[in-house]
FINUFI-611627 format. One line per field, with one value per residue (C-alpha): residue in one letter; residue number from 0; x, y, z. Coordinates in steps of 0.25 Angstrom, whole numbers, plus 5000, padded with zeros to 4 digits. Example, Ala and Ser with C-alpha at 12.3 -4.5 7.8 and 13.67 -1.06 7.14 Angstrom:
residues 2
type c(A,S)
seq c(0,1)
x c(5049,5055)
y c(4982,4996)
z c(5031,5029)
This chain:
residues 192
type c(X,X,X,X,X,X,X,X,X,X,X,X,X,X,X,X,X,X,X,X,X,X,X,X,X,X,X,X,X,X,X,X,X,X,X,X,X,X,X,X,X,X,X,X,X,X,X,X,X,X,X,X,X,X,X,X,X,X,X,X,X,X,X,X,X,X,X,X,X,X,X,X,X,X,X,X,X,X,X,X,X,X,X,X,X,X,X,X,X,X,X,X,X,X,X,X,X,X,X,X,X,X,X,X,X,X,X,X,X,X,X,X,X,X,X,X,X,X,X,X,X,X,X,X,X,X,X,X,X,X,X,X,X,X,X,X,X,X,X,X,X,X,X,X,X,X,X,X,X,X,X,X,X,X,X,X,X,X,X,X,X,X,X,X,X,X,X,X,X,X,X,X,X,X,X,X,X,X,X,X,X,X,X,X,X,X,X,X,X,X,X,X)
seq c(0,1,2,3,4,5,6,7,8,9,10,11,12,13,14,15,16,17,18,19,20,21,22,23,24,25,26,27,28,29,30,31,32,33,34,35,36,37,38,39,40,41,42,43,44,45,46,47,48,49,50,51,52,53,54,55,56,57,58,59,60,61,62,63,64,65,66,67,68,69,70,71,72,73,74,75,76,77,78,79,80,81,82,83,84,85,86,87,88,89,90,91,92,93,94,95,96,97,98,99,100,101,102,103,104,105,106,107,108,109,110,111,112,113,114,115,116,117,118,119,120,121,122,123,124,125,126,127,128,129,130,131,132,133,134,135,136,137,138,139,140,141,142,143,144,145,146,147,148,149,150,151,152,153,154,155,156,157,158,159,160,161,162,163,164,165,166,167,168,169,170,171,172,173,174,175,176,177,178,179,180,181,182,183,184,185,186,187,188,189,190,191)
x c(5036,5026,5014,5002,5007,5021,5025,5023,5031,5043,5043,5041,5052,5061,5058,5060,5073,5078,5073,5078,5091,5091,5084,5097,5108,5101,5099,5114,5119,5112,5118,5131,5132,5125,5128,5115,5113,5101,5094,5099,5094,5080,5079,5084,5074,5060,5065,5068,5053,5046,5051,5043,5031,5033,5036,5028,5017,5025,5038,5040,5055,5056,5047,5058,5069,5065,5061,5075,5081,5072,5074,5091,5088,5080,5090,5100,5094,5098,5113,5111,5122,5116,5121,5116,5103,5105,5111,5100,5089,5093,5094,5080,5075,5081,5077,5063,5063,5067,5059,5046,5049,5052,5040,5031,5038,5035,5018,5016,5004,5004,4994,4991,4982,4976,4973,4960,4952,4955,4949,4937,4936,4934,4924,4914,4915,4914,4902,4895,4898,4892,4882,4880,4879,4869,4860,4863,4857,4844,4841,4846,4843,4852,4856,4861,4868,4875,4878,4885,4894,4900,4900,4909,4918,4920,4923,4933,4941,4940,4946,4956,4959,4962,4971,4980,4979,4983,4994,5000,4998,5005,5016,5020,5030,5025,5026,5015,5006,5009,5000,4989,4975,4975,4986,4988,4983,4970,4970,4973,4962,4952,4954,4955)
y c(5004,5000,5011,5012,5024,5027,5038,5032,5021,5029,5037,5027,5017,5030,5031,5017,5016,5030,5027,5014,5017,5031,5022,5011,5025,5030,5017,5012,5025,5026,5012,5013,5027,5024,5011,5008,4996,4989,4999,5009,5002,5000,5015,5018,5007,5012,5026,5022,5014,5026,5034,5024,5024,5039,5040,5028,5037,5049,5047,5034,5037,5040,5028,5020,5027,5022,5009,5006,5012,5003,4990,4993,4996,4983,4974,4981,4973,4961,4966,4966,4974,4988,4988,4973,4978,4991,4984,4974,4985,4994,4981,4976,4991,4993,4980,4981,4994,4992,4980,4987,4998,4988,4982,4993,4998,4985,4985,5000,5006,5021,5027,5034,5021,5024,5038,5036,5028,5037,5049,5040,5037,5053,5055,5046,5050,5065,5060,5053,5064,5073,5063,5063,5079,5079,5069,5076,5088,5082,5074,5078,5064,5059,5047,5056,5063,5053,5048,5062,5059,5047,5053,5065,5054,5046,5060,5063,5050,5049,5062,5060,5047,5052,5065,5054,5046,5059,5062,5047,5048,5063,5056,5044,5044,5049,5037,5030,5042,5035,5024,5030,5033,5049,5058,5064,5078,5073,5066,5079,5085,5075,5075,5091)
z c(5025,5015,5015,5005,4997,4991,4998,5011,5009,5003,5016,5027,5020,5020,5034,5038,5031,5037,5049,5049,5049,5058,5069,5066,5066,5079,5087,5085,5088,5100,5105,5100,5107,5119,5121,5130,5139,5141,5146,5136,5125,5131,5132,5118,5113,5121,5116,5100,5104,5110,5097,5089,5093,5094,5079,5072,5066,5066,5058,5052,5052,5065,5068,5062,5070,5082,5076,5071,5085,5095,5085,5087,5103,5105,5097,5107,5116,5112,5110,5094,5090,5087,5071,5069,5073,5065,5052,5052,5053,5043,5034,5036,5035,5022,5016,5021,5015,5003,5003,5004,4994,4984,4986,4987,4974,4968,4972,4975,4979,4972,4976,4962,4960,4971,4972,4961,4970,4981,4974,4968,4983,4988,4976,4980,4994,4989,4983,4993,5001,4993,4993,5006,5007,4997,5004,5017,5012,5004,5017,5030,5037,5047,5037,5029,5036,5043,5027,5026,5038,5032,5018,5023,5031,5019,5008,5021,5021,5005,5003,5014,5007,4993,4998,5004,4990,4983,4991,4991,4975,4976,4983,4974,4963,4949,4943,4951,4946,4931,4932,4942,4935,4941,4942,4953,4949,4945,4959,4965,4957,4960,4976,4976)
């Protein structure tokens, strides 16, 4: 659940604990309704593991769907009643979840402390670009202009880098902006 900015982690433990209990809804549904021998269950569990490999970078909630369903189907297997299996799940589900937002709530990681460096970051590239550019032009040797390559490389990924800061720091609470050293309109003035 725990990602490196605040936003992130809000959603994806908002989508583990939804998802969580929507995959425990779906799957003991499916086998109370159904009521699938052994064979059943090994088709409902390649298709609930199918879906999550289908959905692990795309929909975290999804993802955790099909998770939860494959875990119900498999413990199926070894004749687990479907709601011990289900009332166990979501219990560890909430706890871990609740355990990680306490804990990230107790040591966070805003990134409006981190947003600063980022920016420092894509002005030196910007000036070693530039730099580079500079030199290019005075001397147009090979050497230099393979020093332009990189220089360009290394402005891309800095400014790529502090757009992703700013919009981590555009997406936290406003109390994290309190104790950052740069607001966020001065960030957003510096990166444009």
């Amino acid at each position: 659940i725990l990602r490196q900015d605040f936003s992130s982690t809000a959603v994806r433990g908002l989508s583990r604990i939804a998802g969580t209990i929507a995959g425990a809804a779906v799957a003991t549904l499916l086998t109370a309704l159904l009521r699938p021998g052994t064979v059943g269950i090994a088709l409902l569990f390649s298709l609930a593991s199918f879906f999550a490999f289908l959905t692990v970078r795309a929909n975290y909630a999804l993802f955790t769907i099909s998770v939860t369903s494959y875990v119900v189907f498999l413990l199926a297997f070894v004749r687990l009643p479907a709601l011990t299996a289900v009332s166990d799940r979501l219990i560890d589900t909430l706890i871990g979840g609740a355990l990680a937002i306490i804990a990230y709530l107790a040591w966070p990681t805003w990134e409006s402390r981190r947003v600063g460096p980022e920016l420092a970051r894509l002005l030196e590239a910007q000036s070693e670009y530039s730099e580079a550019v500079l030199g290019a032009f005075s001397d147009p040797s090979s050497d230099r202009r393979r020093h332009l390559t990189d220089a360009r490389s290394a402005a891309r990924l800095a400014r790529s880098n502090a757009e992703a800061s700013l919009a981590r720091f555009s997406a936290e609470p406003a109390f994290s902006a309190r104790s950052s050293p740069i607001s966020l309109e001065q960030a957003a003035g510096v990166l444009a």
